[in-house]
N, C-alpha and C positions, 0 to 999 in steps of 0.2 A: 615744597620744601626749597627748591631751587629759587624762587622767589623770592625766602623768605632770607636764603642765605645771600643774596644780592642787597636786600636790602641791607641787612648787618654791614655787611662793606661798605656801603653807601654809607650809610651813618658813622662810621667808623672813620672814612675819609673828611665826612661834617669835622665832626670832633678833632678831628689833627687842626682842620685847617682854622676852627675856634679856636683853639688854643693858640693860634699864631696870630691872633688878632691884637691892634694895640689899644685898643679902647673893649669895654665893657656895655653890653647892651643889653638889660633885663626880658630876661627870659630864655636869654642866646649864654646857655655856657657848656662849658664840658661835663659840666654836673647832667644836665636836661639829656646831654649824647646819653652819657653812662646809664641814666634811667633806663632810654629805649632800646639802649643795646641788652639792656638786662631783660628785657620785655621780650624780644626779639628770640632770644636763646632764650626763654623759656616756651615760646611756640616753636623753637624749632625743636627741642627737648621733647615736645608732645605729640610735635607730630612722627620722630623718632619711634618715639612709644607704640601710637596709633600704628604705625607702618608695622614695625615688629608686631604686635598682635596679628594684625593682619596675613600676615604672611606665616605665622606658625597655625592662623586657625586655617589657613589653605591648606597648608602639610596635612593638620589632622583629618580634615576631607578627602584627602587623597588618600592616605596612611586607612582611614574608616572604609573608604568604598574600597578597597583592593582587601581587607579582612574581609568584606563583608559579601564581597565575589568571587573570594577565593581565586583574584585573578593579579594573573604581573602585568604592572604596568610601566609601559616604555619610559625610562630614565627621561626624555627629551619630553614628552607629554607633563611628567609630572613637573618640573623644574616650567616647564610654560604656560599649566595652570597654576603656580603659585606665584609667578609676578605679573602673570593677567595679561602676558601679552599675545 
């Protein structure tokens, strides 16, 4: 996602400095930025999504095997399997 959010800046920087251009060049406008910024934040939208799944089907793992053992498990274990580090 960090990537992805570099990249929107990057193209966002494009587009300003299209728009300060004094000639017109087909193919090159603020129209074409806007397209891929719109592209851009819709992958990064998904991978949002993706990520939040992720991380609430981790809880319910954790949340399942502590029902299922009848057992507590340490705050710092649980919070460190569910961002996987």
């Amino acid at each position: 996602m960090a990537d992805l959010m570099h990249d929107f800046d990057v193209v966002s920087r494009i587009s300003s400095l299209i728009g300060t251009m004094r000639s017109s060049y087909e193919g090159l406008s603020t129209e074409v930025t806007s397209q891929i910024m719109g592209d851009i934040q819709r992958a990064i939208r998904y991978a949002v999504v993706v990520a939040s799944a992720a991380a609430a089907a981790a809880i319910d793992v954790v949340a399942d095997y502590v029902v299922a053992n009848d057992t507590i498990v340490d705050d710092a274990l649980a919070v460190c399997f569910c961002c996987g580090c």
